[in-house]
C-alpha positions in Angstrom: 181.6 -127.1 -146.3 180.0 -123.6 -145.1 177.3 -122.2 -146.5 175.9 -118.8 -145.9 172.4 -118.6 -146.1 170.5 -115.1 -146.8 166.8 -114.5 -146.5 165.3 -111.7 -147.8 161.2 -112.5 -148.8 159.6 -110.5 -146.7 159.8 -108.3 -143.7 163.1 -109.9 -141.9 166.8 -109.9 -143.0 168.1 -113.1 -141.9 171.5 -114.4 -142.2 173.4 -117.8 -141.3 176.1 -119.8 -141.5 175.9 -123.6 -141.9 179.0 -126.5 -141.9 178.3 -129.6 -143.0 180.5 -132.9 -143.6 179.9 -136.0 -145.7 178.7 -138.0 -142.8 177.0 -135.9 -139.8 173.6 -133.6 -139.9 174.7 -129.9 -140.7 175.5 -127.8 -138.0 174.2 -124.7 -137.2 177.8 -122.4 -137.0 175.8 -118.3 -136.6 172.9 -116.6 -137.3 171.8 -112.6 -136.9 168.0 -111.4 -137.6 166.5 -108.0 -138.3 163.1 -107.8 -138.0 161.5 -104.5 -139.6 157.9 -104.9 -137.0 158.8 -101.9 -136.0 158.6 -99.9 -138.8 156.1 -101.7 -140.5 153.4 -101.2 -137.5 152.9 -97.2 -138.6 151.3 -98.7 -141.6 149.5 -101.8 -140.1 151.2 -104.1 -142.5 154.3 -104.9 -144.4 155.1 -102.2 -147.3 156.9 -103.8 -150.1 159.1 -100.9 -151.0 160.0 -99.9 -147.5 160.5 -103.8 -146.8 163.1 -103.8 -149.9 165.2 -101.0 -149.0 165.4 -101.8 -145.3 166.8 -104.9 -146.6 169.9 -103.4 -148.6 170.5 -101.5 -145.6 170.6 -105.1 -143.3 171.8 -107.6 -144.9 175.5 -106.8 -145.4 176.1 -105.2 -141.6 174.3 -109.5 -140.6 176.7 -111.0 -143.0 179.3 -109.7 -141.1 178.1 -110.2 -137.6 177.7 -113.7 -138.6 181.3 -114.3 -140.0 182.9 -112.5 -136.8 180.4 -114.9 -134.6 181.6 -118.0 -136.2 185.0 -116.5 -136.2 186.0 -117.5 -139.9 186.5 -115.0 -143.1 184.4 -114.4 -146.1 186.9 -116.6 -148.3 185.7 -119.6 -146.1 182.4 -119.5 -147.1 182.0 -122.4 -149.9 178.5 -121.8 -151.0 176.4 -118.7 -151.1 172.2 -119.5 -150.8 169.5 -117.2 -150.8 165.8 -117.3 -150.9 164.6 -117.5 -154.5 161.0 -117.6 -153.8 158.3 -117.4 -153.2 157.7 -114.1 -151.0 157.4 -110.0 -152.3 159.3 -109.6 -155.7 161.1 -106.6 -154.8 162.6 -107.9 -151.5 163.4 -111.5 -153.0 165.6 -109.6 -155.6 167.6 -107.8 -152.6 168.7 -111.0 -151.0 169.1 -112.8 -154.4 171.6 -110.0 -156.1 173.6 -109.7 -153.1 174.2 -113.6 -152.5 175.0 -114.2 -156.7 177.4 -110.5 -156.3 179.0 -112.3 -153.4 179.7 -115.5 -155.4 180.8 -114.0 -158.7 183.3 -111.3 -156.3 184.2 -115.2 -154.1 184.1 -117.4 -157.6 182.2 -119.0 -154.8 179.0 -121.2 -156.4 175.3 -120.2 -155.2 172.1 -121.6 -155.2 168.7 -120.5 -154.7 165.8 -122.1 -152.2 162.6 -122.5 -151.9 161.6 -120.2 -148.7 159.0 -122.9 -147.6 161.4 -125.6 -147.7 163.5 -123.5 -145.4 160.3 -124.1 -143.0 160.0 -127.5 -143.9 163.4 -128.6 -142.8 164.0 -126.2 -140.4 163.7 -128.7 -137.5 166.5 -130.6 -138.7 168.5 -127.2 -136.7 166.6 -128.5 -133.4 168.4 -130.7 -130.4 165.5 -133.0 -131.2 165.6 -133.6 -135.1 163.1 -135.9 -137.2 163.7 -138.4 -139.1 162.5 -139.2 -142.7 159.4 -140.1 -143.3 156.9 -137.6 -141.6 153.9 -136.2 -142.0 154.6 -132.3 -142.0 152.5 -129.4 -141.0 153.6 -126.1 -142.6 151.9 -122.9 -141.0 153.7 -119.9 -142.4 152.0 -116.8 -143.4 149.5 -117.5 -146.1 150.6 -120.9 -146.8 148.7 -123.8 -144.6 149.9 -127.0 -146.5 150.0 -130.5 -145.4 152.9 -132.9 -146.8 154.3 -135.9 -147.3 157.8 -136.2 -146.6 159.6 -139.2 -147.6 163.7 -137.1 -147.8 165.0 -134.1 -149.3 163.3 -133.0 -152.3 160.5 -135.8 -152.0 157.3 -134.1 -150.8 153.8 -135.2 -152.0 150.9 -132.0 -151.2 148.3 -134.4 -149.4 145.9 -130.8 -148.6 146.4 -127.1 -148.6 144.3 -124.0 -148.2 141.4 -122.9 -150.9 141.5 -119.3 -149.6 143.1 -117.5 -146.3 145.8 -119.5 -144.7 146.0 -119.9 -140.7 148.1 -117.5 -140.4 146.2 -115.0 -142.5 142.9 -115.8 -140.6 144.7 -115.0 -137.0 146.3 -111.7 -138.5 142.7 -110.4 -140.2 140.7 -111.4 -137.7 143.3 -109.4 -135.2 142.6 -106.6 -136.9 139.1 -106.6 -137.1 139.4 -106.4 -132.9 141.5 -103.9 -133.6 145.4 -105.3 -132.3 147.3 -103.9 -134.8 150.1 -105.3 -136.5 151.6 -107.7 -136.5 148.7 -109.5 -136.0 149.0 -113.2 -135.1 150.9 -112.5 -132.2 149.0 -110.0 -130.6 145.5 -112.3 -130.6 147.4 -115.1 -129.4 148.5 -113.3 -126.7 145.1 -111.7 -126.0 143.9 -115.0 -126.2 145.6 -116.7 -123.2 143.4 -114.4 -120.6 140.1 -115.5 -122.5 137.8 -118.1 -122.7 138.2 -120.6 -125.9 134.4 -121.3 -125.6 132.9 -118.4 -125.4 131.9 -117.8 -129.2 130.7 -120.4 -131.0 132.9 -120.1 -134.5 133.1 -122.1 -137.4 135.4 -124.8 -137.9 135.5 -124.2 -141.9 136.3 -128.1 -143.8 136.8 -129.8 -140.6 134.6 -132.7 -141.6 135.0 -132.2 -145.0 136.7 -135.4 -145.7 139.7 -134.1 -147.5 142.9 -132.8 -146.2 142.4 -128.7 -147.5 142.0 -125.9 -145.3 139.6 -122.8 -145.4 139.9 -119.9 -143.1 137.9 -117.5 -145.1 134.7 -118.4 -143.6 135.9 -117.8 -139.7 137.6 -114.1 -140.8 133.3 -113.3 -141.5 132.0 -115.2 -138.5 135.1 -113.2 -136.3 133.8 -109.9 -138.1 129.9 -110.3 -137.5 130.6 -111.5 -134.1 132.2 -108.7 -133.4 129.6 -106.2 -135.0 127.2 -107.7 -132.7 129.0 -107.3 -129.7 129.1 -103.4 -130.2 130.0 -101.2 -127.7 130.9 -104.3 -125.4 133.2 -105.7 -127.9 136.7 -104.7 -125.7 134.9 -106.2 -122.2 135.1 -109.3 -124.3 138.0 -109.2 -126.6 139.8 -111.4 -125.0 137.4 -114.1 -124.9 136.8 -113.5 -128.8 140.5 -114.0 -129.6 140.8 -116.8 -127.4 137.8 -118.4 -129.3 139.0 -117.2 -132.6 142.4 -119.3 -131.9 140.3 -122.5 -130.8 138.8 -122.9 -133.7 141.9 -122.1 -135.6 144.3 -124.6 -134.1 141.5 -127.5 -133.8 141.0 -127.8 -137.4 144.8 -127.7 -137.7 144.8 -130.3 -135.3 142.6 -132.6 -136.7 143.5 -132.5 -140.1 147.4 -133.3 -139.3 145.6 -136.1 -137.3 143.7 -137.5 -140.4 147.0 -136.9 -142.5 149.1 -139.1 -140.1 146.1 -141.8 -139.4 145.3 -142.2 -143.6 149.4 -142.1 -144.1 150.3 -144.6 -141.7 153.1 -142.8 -140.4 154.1 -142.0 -136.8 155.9 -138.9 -137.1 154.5 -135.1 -137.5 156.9 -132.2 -138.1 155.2 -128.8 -137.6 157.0 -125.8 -139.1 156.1 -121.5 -140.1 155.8 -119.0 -137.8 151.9 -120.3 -136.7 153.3 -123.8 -135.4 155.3 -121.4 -132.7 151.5 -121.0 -130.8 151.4 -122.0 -127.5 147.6 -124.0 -128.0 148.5 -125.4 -131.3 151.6 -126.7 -129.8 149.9 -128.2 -126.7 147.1 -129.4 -128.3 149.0 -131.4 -131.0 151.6 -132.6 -128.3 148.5 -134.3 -126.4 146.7 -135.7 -129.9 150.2 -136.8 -130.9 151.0 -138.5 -127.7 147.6 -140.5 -127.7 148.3 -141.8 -131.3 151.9 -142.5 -130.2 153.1 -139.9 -132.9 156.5 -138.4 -132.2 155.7 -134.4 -132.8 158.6 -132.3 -133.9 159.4 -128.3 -134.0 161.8 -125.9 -134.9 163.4 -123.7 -132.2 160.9 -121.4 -131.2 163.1 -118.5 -132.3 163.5 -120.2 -136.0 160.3 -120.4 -136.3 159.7 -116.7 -138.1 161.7 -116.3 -141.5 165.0 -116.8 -140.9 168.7 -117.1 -142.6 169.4 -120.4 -141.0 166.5 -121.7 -142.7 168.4 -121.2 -145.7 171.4 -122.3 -145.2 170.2 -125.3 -143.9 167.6 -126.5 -146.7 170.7 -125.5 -149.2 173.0 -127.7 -147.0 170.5 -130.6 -147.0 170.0 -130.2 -151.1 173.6 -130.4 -151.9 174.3 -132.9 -149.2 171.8 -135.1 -150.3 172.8 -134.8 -154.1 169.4 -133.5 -155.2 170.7 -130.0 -156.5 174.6 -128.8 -157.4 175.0 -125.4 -156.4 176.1 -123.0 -160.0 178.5 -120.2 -161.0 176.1 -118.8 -163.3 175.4 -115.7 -161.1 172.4 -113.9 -163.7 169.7 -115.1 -161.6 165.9 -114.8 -161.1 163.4 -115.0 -158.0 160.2 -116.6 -158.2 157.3 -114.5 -155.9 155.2 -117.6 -156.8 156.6 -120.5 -156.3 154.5 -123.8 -155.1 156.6 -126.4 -153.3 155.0 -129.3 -155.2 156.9 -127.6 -157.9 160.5 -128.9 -156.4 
């Protein structure tokens, strides 16, 4: 079976092509990627209309890419997924009416996914997959959620955010130094020439006994620090986003830690666009390896939105009988969208 996955919530066109057979993992056939940084940065974020037409220009010209990389026709494609939610309404609906059009034009069936299941499985694509159970880790945007994953479909929310999610707290606090967008990137970047210990920032919840996050508090800290600092704040930028990124990756660290140790299990999966930091990735590697947890990732390139995310979650849903894909092509998107919700 192929499935062509589209993803559309937010500021990259993704598209991918998945095969899977009644026995063996899916396979990962082609993928393409626009990502629309570029013209986003003039603006210092992501603007929802430009987002949504830059999309109807993309995702058709990927589609195609994709089907000449994997060297097979648009009538081969079986089932048609996109990303239903949750992510900006008005770029949800591109990727939505063009993967039902494609059915209805294909009698092909589709089926819509949840974007942060996408991230959730999108390990499974790796040359080093998990294996059910797992404790997972999902740092995407402004979702920070810790889960329990017991198999496709089956996740219990053991803690999540109360207010800005790690990835939110790295972007606003890289603006408030003044690194433009996007934001994340840039401080972490900054951050390997600084010192982690230079600033002494919050750790927001870190003790707190539960497994929720709260970021809110170390955005303020980031910004008075760097009121104080004045005139002398670009000497030590680097030192500020280094210590900004310590604080956000040890309480990320430690929570997964109390999720795996009051769980029982021995295997972490860490997925969004946050779990490709270098720190976060080397600190949990060495926390992990003196539980004797096995850590997994996704590819560092599928760790931003992606279409193979798609594909792939859809693939793992109709594989493992937990969703039929439809010919009913009216369809909806959800912008809101909890995963506990599945």
């Amino acid at each position: 079976m192929l499935v062509l996955g589209i993803e559309s919530s937010c500021d990259e066109t993704g598209v991918a092509l998945v095969e899977t057979t009644a026995s063996e993992r899916p396979v990962l056939r082609a993928d393409a990627l626009h990502s629309q940084i570029e013209m986003h940065q003039a603006y210092g974020g992501v603007v929802p209309e430009l987002a949504s037409r830059d999309h109807i220009r993309r995702v058709l010209p990927l589609a195609e890419a994709v089907l000449a990389k994997a060297e097979v026709g648009l009538s081969n494609v079986d089932v048609v997924a996109y990303t239903r939610g949750p992510g900006l309404a008005g770029a949800l609906l591109v990727g939505a009416g063009v993967a039902c059009a494609l059915g209805a034009a294909l009698g092909k069936p589709v089926l819509g996914v949840h974007h942060l299941e996408g991230h959730l499985l999108s390990p499974f694509l790796s040359a080093d997959p998990p294996e059910f159970p797992f404790i997972a880790l999902l740092v995407s945007g402004g979702h920070t959620q810790l889960m329990r994953v017991e198999g496709v479909g089956r996740y219990e929310l053991l803690g999540e955010t109360i207010d800005d999610a790690a990835g939110e707290a790295f972007d606003k606090s890289a603006k408030l130094m003044g690194l433009g967008y996007p934001g994340g990137p840039a401080l972490s970047r900054l951050a390997e020439s600084g010192d982690g210990k230079a600033f002494k920032l919050p750790r927001p919840l870190m003790h707190s006994g539960n497994l929720d996050f709260s970021f809110a508090g170390l955005k303020t800290a980031v910004l008075t620090q760097a009121k104080k600092l004045g005139d002398t704040l670009e000497a030590n930028k680097a030192d500020l986003a280094a210590s900004t990124q310590a604080a956000i990756v040890e309480v990320l660290v430690k929570k997964s830690m109390a999720a795996l140790v009051q769980s029982g299990l021995k295997r972490l999966v860490v997925a969004g666009g946050v779990g490709a930091n270098r720190l976060l990735r080397a600190d949990l590697n060495s926390a992990c390896a003196r539980m004797g947890v096995r850590v997994h990732y996704p590819e560092l390139h599928l760790c931003t939105d992606n279409g193979a995310m798609i594909a792939m979650a859809a693939a793992m849903r109709l594989q493992a009988g937990v969703q039929t894909a439809n010919r009913s092509y009216a369809f909806d998107v959800k912008p809101r969208w909890p995963l506990a919700e599945l």
